[in-house]
MARMAR-191479 format. One line per 4 residues: their letters; for each residue z negated, x, y negated of C-alpha. Coordinates in nm, 4 decimals, m for minus. Example, Ala and Ser with C-alpha at 12.3 -4.5 7.8 and 13.67 -1.06 7.14 Angstrom:
// MARMAR-191479
AS> m0.7800/1.2300/0.4500 ~ m0.7140/1.3670/0.1060
***
This chain:
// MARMAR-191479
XXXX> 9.5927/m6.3519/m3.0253 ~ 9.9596/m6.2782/m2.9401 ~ 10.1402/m6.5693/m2.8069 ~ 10.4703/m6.5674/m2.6717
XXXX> 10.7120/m6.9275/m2.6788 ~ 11.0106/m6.9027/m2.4358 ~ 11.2943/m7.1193/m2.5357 ~ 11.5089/m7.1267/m2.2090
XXXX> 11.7140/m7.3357/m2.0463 ~ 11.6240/m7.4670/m1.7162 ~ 11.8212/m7.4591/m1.3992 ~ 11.8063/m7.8929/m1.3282
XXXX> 11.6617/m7.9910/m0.9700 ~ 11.6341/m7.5923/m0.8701 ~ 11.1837/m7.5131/m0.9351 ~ 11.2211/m7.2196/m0.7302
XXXX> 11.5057/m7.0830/m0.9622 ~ 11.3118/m7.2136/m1.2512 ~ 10.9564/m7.0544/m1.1158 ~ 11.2078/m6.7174/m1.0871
XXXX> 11.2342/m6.7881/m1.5139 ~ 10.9118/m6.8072/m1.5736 ~ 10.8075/m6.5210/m1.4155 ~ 11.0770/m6.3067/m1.5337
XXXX> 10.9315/m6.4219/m1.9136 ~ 10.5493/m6.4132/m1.8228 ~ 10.6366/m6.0642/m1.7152 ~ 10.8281/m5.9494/m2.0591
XXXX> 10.5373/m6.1538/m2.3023 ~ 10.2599/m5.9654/m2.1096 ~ 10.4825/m5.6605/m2.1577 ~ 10.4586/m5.7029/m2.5080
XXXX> 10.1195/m5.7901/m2.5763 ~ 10.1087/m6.1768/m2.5431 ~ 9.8064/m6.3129/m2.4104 ~ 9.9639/m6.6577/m2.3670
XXXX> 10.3109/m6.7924/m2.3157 ~ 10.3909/m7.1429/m2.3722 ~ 10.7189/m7.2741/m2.1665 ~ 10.8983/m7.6165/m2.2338
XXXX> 10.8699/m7.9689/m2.1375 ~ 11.0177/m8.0382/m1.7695 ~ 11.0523/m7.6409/m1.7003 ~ 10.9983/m7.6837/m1.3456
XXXX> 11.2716/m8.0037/m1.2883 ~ 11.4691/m8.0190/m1.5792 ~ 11.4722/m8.3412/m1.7852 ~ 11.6604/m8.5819/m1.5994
XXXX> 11.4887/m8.9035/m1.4628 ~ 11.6774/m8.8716/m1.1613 ~ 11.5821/m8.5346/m1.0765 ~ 11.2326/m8.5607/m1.1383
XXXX> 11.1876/m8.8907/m0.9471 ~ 11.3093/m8.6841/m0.6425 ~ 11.1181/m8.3359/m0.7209 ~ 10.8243/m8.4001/m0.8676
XXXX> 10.5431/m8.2684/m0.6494 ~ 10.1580/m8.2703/m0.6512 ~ 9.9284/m8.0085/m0.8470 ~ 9.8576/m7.8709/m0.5158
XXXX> 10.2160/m7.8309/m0.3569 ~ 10.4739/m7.8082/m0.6143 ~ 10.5449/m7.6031/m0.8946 ~ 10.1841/m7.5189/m1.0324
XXXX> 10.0578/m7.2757/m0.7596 ~ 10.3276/m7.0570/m0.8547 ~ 10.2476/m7.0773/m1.1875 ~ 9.8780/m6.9908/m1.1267
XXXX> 9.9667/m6.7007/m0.8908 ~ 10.2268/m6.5755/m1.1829 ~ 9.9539/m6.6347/m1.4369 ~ 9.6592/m6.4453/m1.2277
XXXX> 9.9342/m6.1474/m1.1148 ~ 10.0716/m6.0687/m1.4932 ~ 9.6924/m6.1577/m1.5943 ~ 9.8388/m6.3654/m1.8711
XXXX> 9.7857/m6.7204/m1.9853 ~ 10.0238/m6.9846/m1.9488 ~ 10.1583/m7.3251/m2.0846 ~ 10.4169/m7.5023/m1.8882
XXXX> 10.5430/m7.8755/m1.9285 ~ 10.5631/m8.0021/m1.5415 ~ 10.6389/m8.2525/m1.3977 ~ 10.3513/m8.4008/m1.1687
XXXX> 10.3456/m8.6703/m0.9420 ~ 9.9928/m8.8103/m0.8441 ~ 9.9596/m9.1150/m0.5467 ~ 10.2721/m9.3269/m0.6679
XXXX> 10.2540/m9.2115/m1.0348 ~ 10.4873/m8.9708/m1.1932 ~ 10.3673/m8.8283/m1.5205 ~ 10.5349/m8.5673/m1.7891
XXXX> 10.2456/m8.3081/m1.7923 ~ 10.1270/m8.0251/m1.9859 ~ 9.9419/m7.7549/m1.7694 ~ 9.7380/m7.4444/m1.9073
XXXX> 9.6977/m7.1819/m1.6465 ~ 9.4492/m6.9280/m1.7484 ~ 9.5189/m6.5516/m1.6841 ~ 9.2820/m6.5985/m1.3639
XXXX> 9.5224/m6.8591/m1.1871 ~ 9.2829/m7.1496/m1.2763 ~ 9.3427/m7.4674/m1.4160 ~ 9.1123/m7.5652/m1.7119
XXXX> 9.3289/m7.8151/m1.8914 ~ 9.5613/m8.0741/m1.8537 ~ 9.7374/m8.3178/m2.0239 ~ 9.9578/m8.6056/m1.9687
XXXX> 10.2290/m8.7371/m2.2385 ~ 10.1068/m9.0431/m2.3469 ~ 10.3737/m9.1570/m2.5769 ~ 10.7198/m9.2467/m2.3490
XXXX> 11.0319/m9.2344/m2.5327 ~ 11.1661/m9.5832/m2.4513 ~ 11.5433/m9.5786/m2.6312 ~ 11.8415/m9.6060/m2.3701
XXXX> 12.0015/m9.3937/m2.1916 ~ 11.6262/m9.2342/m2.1291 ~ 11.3590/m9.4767/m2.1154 ~ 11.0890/m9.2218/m1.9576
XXXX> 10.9022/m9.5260/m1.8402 ~ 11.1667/m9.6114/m1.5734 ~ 10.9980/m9.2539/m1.4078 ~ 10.6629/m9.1401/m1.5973
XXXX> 10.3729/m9.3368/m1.6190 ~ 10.1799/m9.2624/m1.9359 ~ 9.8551/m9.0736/m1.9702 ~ 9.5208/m9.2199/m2.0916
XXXX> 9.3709/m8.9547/m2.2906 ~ 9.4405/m8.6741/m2.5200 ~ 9.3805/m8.2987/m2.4432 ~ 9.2827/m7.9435/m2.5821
XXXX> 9.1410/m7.6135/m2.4822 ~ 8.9572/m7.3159/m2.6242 ~ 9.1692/m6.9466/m2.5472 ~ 9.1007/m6.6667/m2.7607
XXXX> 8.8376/m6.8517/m2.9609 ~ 9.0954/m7.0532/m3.0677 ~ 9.0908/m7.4391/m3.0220 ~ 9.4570/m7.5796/m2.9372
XXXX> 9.5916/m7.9228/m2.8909 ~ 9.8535/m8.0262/m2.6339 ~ 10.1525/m8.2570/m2.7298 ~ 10.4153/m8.3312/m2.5830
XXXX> 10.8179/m8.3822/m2.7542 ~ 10.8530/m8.7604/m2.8633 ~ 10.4576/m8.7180/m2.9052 ~ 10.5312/m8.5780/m3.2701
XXXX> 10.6533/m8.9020/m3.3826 ~ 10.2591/m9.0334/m3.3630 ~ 10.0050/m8.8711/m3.6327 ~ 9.7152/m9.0654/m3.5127
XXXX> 9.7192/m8.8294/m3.1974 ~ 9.6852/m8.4680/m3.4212 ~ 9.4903/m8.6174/m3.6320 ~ 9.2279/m8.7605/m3.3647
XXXX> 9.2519/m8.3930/m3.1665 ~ 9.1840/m8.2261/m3.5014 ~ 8.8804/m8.3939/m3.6210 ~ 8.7170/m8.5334/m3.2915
XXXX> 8.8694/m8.1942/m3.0836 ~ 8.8354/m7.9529/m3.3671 ~ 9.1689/m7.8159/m3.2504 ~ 9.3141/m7.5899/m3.5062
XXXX> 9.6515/m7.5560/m3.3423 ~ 9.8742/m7.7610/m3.1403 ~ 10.1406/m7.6487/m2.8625 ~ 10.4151/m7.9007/m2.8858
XXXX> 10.6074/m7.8066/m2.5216 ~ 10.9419/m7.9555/m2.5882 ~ 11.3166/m8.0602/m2.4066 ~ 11.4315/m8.1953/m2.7762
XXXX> 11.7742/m8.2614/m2.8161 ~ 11.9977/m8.0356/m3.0210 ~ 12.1799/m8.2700/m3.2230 ~ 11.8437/m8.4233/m3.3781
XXXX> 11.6476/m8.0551/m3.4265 ~ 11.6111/m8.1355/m3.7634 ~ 11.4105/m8.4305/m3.6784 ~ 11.2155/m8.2074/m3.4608
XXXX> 11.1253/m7.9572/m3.7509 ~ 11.0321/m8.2072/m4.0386 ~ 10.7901/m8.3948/m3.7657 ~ 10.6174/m8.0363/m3.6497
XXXX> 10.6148/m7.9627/m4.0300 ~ 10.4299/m8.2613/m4.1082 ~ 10.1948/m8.2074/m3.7750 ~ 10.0889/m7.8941/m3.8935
***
């Protein structure tokens, strides 16, 4: 399977420019082959508490119909860290839009990163449960950024999930991408 990771940058409080992104990308991986793309964490709001309190939106009415309609289109699977907002919750989501426009998995970051200035838990609440999915006859994890700081979580998806792979969707800082590498190194 040819999979496709798009490290962009995302336009803050603007989904319909970011949806525009997305596209643009799905379009160039199917182009070349891939049979999934995987996008980063936030892609449709940008990370920023503030933004996301005001713009997160539903399954049903914000950003992920346009990701399913992109998805079913360019016939091409995607992976997309959302944000979603469900009754008078707010969670940092992972999505996985099959190349039909359907949604067969899910997942909601369970670890928060709590350390001032962000302290997600002032906007997301956290999720209950981790989450994988078969593509390709491959089985693949999802985690989200501060996630990789927890072991228990791969190793629980990789012996009670048999997931062989994990997609880590990701709005890590710069300055600590080192940090970022040894943890997905140790992950793996």
């Amino acid at each position: 399977m040819k999979i496709a990771v798009a490290q962009i940058s995302c336009s803050l409080g603007d989904p319909e420019a970011n949806l525009l992104k997305v596209r643009d990308f799905s379009r160039g991986a199917k182009e070349a082959g891939a049979e999934l793309i995987v996008f980063p964490e936030m892609i449709d709001t940008g990370y920023s508490m503030q933004v996301v309190q005001t713009h997160a939106a539903s399954w049903t009415s914000g950003f992920v119909p346009g990701l399913q309609k992109t998805a079913m289109e360019l016939s091409i699977a995607i992976v997309c860290g959302v944000s979603e907002r469900a009754g008078s919750s707010i969670y940092n989501s992972q999505v996985l839009i099959d190349s039909h426009g359907n949604v067969p998995a899910k997942y909601r970051k369970t670890h928060l990163y709590a350390v001032a200035p962000v302290e997600e838990q002032t906007c997301f609440s956290p999720g209950g449960s981790f989450a994988s999915f078969e593509l390709g006859g491959l089985h693949f994890g999802f985690s989200i950024c501060y996630d990789l700081r927890f072991p228990e979580m791969y190793r629980k998806l990789a012996t009670e999930q048999n997931v062989g792979a994990f997609i880590v969707s990701s709005a890590w800082p710069f300055p600590r991408l080192e940090h970022f590498r040894t943890l997905a190194l140790a992950r793996a």
